[in-house]
Every structure is written in structure tokens, then in C-alpha cells.
C-alpha positions as CSV (number, residue, x, y, z in Angstrom):
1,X,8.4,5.9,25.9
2,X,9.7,2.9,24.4
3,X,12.7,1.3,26.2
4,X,15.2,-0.9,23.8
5,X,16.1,-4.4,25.3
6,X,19.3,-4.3,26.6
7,X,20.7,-7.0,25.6
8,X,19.7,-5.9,21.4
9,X,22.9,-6.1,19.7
10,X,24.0,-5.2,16.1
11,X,21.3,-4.6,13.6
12,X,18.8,-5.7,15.6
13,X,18.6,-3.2,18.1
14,X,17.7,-1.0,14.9
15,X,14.4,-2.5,15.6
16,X,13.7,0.4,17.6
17,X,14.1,3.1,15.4
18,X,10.8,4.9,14.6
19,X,9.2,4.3,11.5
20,X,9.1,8.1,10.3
21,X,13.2,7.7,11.5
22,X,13.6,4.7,8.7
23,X,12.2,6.8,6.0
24,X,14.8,10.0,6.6
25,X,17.7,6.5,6.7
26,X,16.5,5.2,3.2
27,X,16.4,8.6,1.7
28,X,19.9,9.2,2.9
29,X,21.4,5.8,2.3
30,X,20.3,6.2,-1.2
31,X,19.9,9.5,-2.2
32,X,16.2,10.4,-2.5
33,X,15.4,14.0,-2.9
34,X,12.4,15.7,-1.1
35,X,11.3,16.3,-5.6
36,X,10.8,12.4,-5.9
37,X,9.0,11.9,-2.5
38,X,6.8,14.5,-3.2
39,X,5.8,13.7,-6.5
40,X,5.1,10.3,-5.9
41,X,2.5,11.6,-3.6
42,X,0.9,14.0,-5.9
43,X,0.5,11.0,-8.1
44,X,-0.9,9.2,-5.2
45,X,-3.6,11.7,-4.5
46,X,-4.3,12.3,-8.7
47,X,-5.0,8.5,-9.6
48,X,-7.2,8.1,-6.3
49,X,-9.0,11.3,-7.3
50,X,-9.9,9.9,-10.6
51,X,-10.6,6.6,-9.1
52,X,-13.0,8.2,-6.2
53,X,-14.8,10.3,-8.3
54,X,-15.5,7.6,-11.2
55,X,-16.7,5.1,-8.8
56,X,-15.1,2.5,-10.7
57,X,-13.9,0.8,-7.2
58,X,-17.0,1.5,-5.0
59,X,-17.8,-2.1,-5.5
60,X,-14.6,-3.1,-3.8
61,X,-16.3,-1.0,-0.3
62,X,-18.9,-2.2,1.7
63,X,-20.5,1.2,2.9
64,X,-20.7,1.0,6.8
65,X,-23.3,3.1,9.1
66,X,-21.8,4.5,12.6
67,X,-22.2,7.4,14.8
68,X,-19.5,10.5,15.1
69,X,-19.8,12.4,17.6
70,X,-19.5,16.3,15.9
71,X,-19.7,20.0,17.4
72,X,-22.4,22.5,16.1
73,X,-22.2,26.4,15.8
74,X,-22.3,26.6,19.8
75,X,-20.1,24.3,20.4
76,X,-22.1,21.8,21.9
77,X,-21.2,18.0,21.1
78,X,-24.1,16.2,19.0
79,X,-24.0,13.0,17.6
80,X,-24.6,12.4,13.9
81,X,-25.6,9.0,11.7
82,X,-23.5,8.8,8.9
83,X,-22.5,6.3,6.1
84,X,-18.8,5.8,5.3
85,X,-18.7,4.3,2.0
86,X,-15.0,6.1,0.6
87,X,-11.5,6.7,1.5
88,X,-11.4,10.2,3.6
89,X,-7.8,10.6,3.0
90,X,-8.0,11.1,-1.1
91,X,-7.2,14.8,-1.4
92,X,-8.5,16.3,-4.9
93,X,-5.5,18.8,-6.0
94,X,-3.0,18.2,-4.2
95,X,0.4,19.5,-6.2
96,X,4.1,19.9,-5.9
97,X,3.1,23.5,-4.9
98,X,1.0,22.5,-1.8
99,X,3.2,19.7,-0.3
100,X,6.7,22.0,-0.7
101,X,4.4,24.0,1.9
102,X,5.0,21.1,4.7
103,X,7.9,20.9,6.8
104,X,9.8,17.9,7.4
105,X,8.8,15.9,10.6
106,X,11.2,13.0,11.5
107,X,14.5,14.7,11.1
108,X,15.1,19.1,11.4
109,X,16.3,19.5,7.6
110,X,15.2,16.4,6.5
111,X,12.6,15.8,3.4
112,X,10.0,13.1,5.1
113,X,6.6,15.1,5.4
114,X,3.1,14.4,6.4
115,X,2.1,15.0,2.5
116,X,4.7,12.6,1.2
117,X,4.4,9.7,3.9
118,X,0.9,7.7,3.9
119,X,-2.1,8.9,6.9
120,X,-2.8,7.5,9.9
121,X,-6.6,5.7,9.3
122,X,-8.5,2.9,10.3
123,X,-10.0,0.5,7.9
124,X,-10.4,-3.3,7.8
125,X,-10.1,-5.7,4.3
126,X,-11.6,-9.6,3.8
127,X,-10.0,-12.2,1.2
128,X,-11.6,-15.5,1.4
129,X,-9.2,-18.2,0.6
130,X,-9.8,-21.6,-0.1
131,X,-8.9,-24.4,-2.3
132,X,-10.2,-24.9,-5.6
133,X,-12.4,-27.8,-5.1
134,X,-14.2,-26.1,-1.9
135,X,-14.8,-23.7,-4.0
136,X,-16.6,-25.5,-6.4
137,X,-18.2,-27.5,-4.3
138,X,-19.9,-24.6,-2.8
139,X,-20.4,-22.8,-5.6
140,X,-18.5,-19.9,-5.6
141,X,-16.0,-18.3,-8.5
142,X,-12.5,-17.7,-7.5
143,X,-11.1,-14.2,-8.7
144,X,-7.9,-15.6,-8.8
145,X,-5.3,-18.0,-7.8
146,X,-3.1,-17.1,-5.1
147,X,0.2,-18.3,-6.9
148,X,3.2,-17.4,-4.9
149,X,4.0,-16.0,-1.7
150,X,7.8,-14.7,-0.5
151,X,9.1,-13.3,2.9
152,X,12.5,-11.4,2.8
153,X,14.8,-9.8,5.6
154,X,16.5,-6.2,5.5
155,X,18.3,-4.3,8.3
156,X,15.1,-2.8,10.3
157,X,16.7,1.0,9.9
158,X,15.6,0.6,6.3
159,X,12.7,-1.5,7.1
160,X,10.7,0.2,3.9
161,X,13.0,-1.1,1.1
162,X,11.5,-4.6,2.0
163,X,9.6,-5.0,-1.3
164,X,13.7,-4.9,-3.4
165,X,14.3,-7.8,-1.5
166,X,10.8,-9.7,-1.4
167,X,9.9,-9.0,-5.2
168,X,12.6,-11.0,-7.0
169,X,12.0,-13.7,-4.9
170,X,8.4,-14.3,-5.4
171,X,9.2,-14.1,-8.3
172,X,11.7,-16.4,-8.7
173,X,9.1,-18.7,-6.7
174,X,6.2,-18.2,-9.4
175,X,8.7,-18.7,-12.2
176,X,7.8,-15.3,-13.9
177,X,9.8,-12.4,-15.2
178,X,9.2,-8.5,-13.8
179,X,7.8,-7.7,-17.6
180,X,5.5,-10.8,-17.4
181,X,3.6,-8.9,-14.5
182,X,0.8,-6.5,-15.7
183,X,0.1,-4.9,-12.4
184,X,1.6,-4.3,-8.9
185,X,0.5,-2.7,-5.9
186,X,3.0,-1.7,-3.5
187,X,2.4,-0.4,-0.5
188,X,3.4,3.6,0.2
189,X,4.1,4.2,3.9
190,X,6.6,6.7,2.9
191,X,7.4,8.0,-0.7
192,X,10.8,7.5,0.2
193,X,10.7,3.8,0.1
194,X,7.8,3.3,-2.7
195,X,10.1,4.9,-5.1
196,X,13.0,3.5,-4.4
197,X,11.8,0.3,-4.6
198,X,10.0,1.4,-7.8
199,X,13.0,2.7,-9.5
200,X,15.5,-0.5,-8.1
201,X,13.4,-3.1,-9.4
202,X,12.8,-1.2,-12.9
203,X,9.2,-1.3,-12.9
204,X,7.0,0.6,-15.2
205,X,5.6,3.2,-13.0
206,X,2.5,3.2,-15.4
207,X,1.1,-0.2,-14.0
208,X,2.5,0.6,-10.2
209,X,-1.1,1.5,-8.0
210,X,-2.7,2.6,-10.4
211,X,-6.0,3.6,-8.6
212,X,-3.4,5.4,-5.8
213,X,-1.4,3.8,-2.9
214,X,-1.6,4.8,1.1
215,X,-0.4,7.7,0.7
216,X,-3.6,9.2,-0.7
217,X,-6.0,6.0,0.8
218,X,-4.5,5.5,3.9
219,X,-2.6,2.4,5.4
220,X,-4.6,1.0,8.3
221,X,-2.3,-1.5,10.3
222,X,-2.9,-4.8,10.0
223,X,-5.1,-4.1,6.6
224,X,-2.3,-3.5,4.1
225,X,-2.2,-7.0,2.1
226,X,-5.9,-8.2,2.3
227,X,-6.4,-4.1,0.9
228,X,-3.5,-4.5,-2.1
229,X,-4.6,-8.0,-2.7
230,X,-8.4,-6.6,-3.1
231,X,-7.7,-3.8,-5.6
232,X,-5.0,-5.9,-7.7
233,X,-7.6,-8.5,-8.3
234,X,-10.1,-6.4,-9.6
235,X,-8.3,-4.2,-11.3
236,X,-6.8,-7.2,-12.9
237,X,-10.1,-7.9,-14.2
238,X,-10.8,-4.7,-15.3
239,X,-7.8,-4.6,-17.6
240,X,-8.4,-8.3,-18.4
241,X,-4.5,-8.9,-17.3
242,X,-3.2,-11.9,-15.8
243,X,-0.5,-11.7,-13.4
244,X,-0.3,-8.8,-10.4
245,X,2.2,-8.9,-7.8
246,X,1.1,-7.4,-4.1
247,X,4.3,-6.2,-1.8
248,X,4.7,-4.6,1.2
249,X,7.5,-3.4,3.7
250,X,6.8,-4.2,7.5
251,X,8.1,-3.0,10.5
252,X,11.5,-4.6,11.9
253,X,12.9,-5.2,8.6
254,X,10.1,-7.5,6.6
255,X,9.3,-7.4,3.1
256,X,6.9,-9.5,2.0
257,X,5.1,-10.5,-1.9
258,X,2.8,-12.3,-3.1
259,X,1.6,-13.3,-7.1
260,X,-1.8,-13.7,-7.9
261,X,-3.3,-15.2,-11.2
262,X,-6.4,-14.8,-13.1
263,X,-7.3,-17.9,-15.1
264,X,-8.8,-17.9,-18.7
265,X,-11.7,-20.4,-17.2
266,X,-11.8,-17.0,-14.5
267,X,-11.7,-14.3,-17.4
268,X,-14.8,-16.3,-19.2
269,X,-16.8,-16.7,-15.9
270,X,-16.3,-20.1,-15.4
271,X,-15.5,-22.1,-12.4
């Protein structure tokens, strides 16, 4: 069991509220019914579904071999080879009907479920970053330019509304407007704080993940904004777009953003 520091005074000995504890705070401090949470998961799980099963991001995985260890019809413990090359967590399906099914966990009549609050997974992410001129010298084509980046503080009991306050100020750092943006990824530990922050920054929920957040992929600690920055860059490409904004809440009251830019000389192929 965790033991607070004694001597944590004021809003910082909120650090030590659960995670699943912040979620049940934000939808309380702001009025978030179990509806919204729940059906920003089903959209979650819908636009990963299509995404999955079109393969238009399997060239965004590396497939990796391992062994899992498995039990047959006796029971008896095997091993088996197998090749991960997809998101487990991506439920075909899922609807308001089948998440009302789940009882809250965090809080006895609260509205913060396992079905509208992202898994727990593993997972790992690489962005290579370098200067322009390294990476012409060596060759390689940059898929974008890593434009702004912003850090931003809120009271840890709310930890997940970080994106409200990290957003505008990347924002303001990159010199761009919220319609000037034609994508963001934002990550979904809870659908409490996803669409809050969705629905306080005005953003057109049509161009918000797109190709599903965490709560249908999964949110591997650690993996969150080399992941976002990933699938923002190539679905940037896909829709031949030109700014997308990456944001994320993070425990103890951090939300951070970044911009990213695709170049014409990018769009055309060139270095």
C-alpha cells in the first residue's frame, strides 16, 4: 500500500489519489454522465475495428514473435510460438448496450468502468528524431517536423484534464489556431477526461483519433506519445493534411502537447 509523505500539503498531497479515483473527480467536478463516457468508448472500439480489419495501419506495427505459455483441454501448461502483429484490446461490437452491463469500479455508484476507461497492455513505440541536416546527410526522409512542444500543470485530483491546459498553449507556441489543425490524437485513459477535454477545447470530434484511442488499443505506460505521435503522422499523410497536434494527460497533474508538421517538399517525397 502506498503511504502519502507526510509532510504533502495542499494540492499536492492529491498526488496520491488513484488514477481510476481522478476520473470519478473530473466527472463530478464537471458533470460527465456515465452516456458520454460510454459512448466515447463505443466510438473508441468502432474506428479501431474499421482500422484493424482494413489494415490500413499495419505498416505502423512491426509484428514480433514470442512464446505464451497456454493450457490445453487437460489442463496441462504448453508453450506456443506465436506472432503478435495487432492491438489485442480492439473489441469488434462493442455498444452502449454491452458497456451499461459493467459496473462502476473506482467509486460504489459512480460511472467510471472497465469498458469506458482505457486497458491495461504492454506495448513499446520508436520516433527517430533528428535535425534536418542529419537527416539529409544520411539520407533519410523526415515524416514531419516536430514544431512545438508545451508542458502544463493542473491539480493532480484531476490529473486527466491536462490536455485543456497543455493544448492552447502549444498552440500559442506554434502560432496556430484550433481550426488550423487537421488532426489530433489525444490520449483516452478514461472517457471521462477525453471528452471533456474534447468538448472544452471545441474540437471537431470528427478529426479527434480517428483510427481509435486507448480505450480500444490500449495505453502501455511509458508508450503513450511515441504511439500518438506515430499514428498522427501517418495518418496525416494519408489524408494529405498538414498540422496534427499529439496531447496527453499524465499522472500528478501533467498535461503535455506537442504540433507536428508535414512539409510540401515532405507531401512530394522530397527531402
Amino acid at each position: 500500500e502506498l503511504q502519502p509523505n507526510p509532510k504533502a500539503v495542499g494540492n499536492i498531497a492529491t498526488c496520491y489519489v488513484t488514477m481510476g479515483q481522478t476520473s470519478e473527480n473530473v466527472t463530478a467536478k464537471y458533470g460527465l454522465s456515465r452516456e458520454q463516457q460510454d459512448r466515447l468508448a463505443v466510438v473508441s472500439h468502432a474506428r479501431a475495428s474499421v482500422s484493424q480489419l482494413s489494415g490500413k495501419q499495419k505498416d505502423e506495427i512491426v509484428p514480433v514473435a514470442t512464446t505464451v505459455k497456454l493450457k490445453d483441454a487437460s489442463g496441462k501448461e504448453i508453450k506456443k510460438e506465436v506472432v503478435v502483429d495487432r492491438d489485442e484490446g480492439v473489441r469488434v461490437g462493442v455498444s452502449m448496450q454491452s458497456l451499461d452491463k459493467l459496473k462502476p469500479v473506482f467509486k460504489k455508484n459512480g460511472s467510471t468502468t472497465a469498458g469506458n476507461s482505457s486497458q491495461i497492455s504492454d506495448g513499446a513505440a520508436l520516433v527517430l528524431l533528428m535535425k534536418r541536416s542529419e537527416a539529409k546527410r544520411r539520407g533519410l526522409r523526415p515524416m514531419g517536423t516536430f514544431k512545438a512542444f508545451a508542458v502544463a500543470g493542473v491539480d493532480p485530483s484531476i490529473m486527466g484534464i491536462g490536455p485543456v491546459a497543455a493544448i492552447p498553449k502549444v498552440l500559442d507556441n506554434a502560432g496556430l489556431t484550433t481550426e488550423e489543425i487537421d488532426l489530433w490524437e489525444i490520449n483516452e485513459a478514461f472517457g471521462s477526461q477525453a471528452d471533456y477535454s474534447i468538448e472544452k477545447l471545441g474540437l471537431n470530434r470528427d478529426i479527434v483519433n480517428v483510427n481509435g484511442g486507448a480505450i480500444a488499443i490500449g495505453h502501455p505506460l511509458g508508450t503513450t506519445g511515441a504511439r500518438l505521435t506515430v499514428s498522427a503522422l501517418n495518418e496525416l499523410k494519408r489524408r494529405q493534411g498538414r498540422f496534427a497536434v499529439v496531447s496527453m494527460c499524465i499522472g500528478s497533474g501533467m498535461g503535455a502537447a506537442a504540433v507536428y508538421e508535414i512539409n510540401m517538399d515532405e507531401k512530394n517525397g522530397k527531402l
